[in-house]
C-alpha positions in Angstrom: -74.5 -52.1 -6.5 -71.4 -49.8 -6.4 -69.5 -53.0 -4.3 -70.0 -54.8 -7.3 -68.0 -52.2 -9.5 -64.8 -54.0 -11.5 -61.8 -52.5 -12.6 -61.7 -53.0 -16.8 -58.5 -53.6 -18.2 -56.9 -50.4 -19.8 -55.8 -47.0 -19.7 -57.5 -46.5 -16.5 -58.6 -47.6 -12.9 -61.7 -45.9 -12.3 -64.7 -48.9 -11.1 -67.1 -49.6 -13.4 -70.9 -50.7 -12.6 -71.8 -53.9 -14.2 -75.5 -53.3 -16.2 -77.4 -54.6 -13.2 -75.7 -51.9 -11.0 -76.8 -49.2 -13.4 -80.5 -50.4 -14.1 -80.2 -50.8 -10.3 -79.3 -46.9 -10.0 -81.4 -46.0 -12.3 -84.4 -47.3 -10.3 -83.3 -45.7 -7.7 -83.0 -42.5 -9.4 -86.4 -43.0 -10.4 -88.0 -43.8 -7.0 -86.3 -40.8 -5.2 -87.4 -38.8 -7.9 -90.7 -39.2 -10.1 -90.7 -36.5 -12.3 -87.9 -38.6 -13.7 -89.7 -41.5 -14.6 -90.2 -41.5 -18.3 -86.5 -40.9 -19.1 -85.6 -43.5 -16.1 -88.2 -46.3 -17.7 -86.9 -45.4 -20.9 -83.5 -46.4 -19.8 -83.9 -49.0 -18.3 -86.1 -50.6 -21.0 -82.9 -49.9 -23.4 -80.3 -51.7 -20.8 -82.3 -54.3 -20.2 -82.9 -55.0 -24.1 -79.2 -54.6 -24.9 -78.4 -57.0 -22.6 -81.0 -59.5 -22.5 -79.3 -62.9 -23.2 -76.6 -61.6 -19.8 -78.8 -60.2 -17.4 -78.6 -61.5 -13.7 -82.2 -61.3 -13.1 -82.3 -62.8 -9.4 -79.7 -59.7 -8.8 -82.4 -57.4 -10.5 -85.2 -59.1 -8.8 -83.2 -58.2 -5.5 -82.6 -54.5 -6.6 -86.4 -54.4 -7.5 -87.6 -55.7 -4.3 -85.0 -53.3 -2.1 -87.6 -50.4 -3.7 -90.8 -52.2 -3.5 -90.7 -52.5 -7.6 -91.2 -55.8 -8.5 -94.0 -55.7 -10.5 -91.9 -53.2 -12.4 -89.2 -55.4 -13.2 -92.2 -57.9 -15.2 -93.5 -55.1 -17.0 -89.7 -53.8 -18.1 -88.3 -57.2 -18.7 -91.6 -57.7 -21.2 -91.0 -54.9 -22.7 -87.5 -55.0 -23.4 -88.1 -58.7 -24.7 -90.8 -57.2 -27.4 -88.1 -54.3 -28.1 -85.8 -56.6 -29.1 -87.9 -58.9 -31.1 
C-alpha cells in the first residue's frame, strides 16, 4: 500500500496514498482493532462511493484477501453503489 504512495505535484513532497491504499489501511485499522469498526465501515463505504467509476478493485480484492475480508469487500462495494445511486 504505502509502496504505492506518489509524489503530487506542488508545494510539497510528502507521498500520498492512492484511495486503494487508504481503504486498504483502513481495513487494516479495522481488523487490528474492532471497537473501530463502525467508523472504519463507515469510511470505507464513503471512499469507495466517491470513487466508484476509478477503483482498482483486483488491488482491493488483494488487500481484502491479505485480511481474510473478502466477503467484506461485496457487501461495501454494494453498499457504496446504492450510496451513490
Amino acid at each position: 500500500m504505502l509502496d504505492r504512495a506518489m509524489t503530487p505535484a506542488g508545494p510539497t513532497d510528502l507521498p500520498v496514498v492512492d484511495v486503494e491504499g487508504l481503504i486498504g489501511l483502513k481495513l487494516q485499522a479495522l481488523v487490528n482493532d474492532p471497537r473501530r469498526r463502525r467508523q472504519d465501515e463507515a469510511d470505507i463505504v464513503a471512499l469507495m462511493r466517491s470513487n466508484l467509476t476509478s477503483l482498482n478493485v483486483p488491488l482491493l480484492e488483494r488487500y481484502f484477501a491479505l485480511f481474510e475480508q473478502q466477503d467484506e469487500l461485496h457487501r461495501f462495494l454494494d453498499e457504496a453503489r446504492r450510496q451513490g445511486a
